[in-house]
C-alpha positions in Angstrom: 90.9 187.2 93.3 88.0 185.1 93.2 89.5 183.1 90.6 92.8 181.8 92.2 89.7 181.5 95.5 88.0 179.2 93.0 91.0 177.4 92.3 92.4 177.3 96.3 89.0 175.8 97.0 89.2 173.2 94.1 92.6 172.3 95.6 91.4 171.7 98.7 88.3 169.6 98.0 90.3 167.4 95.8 91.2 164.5 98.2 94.4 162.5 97.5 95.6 159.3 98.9 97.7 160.2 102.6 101.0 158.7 103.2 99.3 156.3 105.6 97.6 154.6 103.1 100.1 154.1 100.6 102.5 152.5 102.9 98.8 150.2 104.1 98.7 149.1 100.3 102.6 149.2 99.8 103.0 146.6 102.7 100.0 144.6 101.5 101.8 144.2 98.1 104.6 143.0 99.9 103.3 140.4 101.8 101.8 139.1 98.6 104.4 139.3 96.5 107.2 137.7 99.2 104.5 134.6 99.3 104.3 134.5 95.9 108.5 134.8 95.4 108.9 131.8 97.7 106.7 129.8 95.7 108.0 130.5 92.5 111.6 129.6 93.7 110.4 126.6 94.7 108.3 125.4 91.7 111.8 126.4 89.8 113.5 124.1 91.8 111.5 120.8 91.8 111.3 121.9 88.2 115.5 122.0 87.6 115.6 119.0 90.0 113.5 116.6 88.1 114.7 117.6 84.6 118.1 116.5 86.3 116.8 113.5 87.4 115.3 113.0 84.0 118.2 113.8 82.0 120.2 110.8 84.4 117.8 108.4 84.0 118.0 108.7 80.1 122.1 108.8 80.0 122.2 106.0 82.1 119.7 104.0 80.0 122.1 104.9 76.9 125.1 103.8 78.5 123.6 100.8 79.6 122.1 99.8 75.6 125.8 100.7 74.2 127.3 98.0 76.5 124.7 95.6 74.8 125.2 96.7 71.3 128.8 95.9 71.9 127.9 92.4 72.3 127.9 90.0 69.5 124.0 88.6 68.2 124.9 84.7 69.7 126.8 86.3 73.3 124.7 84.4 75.6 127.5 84.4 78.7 128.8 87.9 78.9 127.6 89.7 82.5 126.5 93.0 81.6 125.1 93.6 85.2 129.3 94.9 85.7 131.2 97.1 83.6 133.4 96.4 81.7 131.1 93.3 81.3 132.9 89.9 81.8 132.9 87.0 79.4 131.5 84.2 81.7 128.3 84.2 84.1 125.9 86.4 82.8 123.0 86.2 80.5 124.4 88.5 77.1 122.1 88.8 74.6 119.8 85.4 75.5 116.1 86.2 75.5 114.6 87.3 78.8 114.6 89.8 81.0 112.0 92.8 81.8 111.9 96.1 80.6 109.4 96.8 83.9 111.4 98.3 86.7 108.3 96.9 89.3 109.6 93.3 88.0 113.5 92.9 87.7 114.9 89.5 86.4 118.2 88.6 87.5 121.0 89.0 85.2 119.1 92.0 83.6 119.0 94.2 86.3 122.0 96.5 88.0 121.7 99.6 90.3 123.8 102.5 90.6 124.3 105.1 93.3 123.3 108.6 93.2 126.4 109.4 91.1 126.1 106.7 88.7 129.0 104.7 89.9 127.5 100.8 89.2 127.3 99.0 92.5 127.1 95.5 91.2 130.4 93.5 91.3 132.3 90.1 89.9 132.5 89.3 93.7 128.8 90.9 94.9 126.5 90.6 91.4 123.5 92.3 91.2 120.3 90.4 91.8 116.4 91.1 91.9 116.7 92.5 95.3 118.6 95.9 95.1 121.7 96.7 97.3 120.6 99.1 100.2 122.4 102.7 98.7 120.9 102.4 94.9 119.4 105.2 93.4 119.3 104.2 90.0 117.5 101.1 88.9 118.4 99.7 85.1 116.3 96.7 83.9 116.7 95.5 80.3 114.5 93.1 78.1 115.9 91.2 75.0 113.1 90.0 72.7 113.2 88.3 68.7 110.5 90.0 67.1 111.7 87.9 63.9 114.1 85.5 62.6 117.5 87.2 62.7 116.7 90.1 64.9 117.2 91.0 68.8 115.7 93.7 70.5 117.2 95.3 73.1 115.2 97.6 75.7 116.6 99.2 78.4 114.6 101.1 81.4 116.3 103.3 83.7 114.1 104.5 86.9 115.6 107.1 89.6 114.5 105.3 93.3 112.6 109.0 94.9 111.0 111.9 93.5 110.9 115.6 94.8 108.1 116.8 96.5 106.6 113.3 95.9 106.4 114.2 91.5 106.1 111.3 89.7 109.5 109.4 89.3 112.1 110.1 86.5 111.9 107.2 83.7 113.4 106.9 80.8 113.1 103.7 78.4 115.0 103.4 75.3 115.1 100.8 72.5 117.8 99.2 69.4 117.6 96.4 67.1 120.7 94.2 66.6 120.6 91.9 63.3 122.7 89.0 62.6 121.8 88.6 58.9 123.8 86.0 57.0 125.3 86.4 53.2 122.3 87.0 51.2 119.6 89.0 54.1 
């Protein structure tokens, strides 16, 4: 008997957590985690949001360098600031332009809305000064690095950021050649 005594007592002086003290530290760990939970779904979707963004601004920089590499090396009329680009009153492939988005030139800049649909027209052509709903800015630069080559960058910039991150740009670059019998 003084044995399962020994053991009763052992039992006893052992102290445990209570149920008020686990539901203390349960609601603690809730509070932290629910904090935590919000700002992980948030940081996932600025995250998804600017690799959108980013993933626009390149496609639309592409699109825009395919319409120049359709262009023949002498174009120096063809408007690419509309598409299907026109063969009178643009600039084509003539030297000029900026591939800075801070510094359009006209007649290498367009804009297109938040869906990509180009707002600049035959009628209403696209100018330094962009149209009030753009939210994609392209500006290209054509450049002769040597005799018998053009090249063609192009700079696509998204107009605002989420939660003020630095803004989506993406800049892509092509040669065109016009090398004669013999190059």
């Amino acid at each position: 008997m003084t044995q399962s005594r020994a053991t009763l007592d052992r039992l006893k002086s052992e102290t445990g957590t209570t149920l008020i003290e686990v539901a203390v530290a349960s609601a603690i760990l809730l509070v932290v985690m629910a904090g935590l939970m919000g700002m992980a779904a948030m940081a996932s979707s600025i995250t998804e949001n600017q690799g959108h963004l980013s993933a626009r601004t390149t496609e639309y920089a592409v699109d825009k360098m395919e319409q120049l590499q359709e262009l023949t090396y002498g174009d120096a009329q063809s408007n690419t600031t509309i598409f299907p680009s026109v063969n009178n009153g643009g600039t084509g492939l003539t030297v000029g332009g900026s591939s800075d988005p801070a510094a359009p030139v006209t007649g290498y800049t367009d804009y297109l809305d938040q869906n990509g649909n180009i707002l600049c027209t035959a009628v209403s052509p696209c100018t330094a000064v962009p149209p009030a709903n753009w939210y994609y800015k392209r500006v290209w630069q054509i450049s002769t690095p040597s005799a018998n080559l053009k090249q063609m960058t192009v700079t696509a910039i998204v107009k605002t950021s989420i939660a003020k991150a630095q803004l989506s740009q993406s800049t892509v670059s092509s040669f065109k050649t016009n090398c004669p019998t013999g190059c």
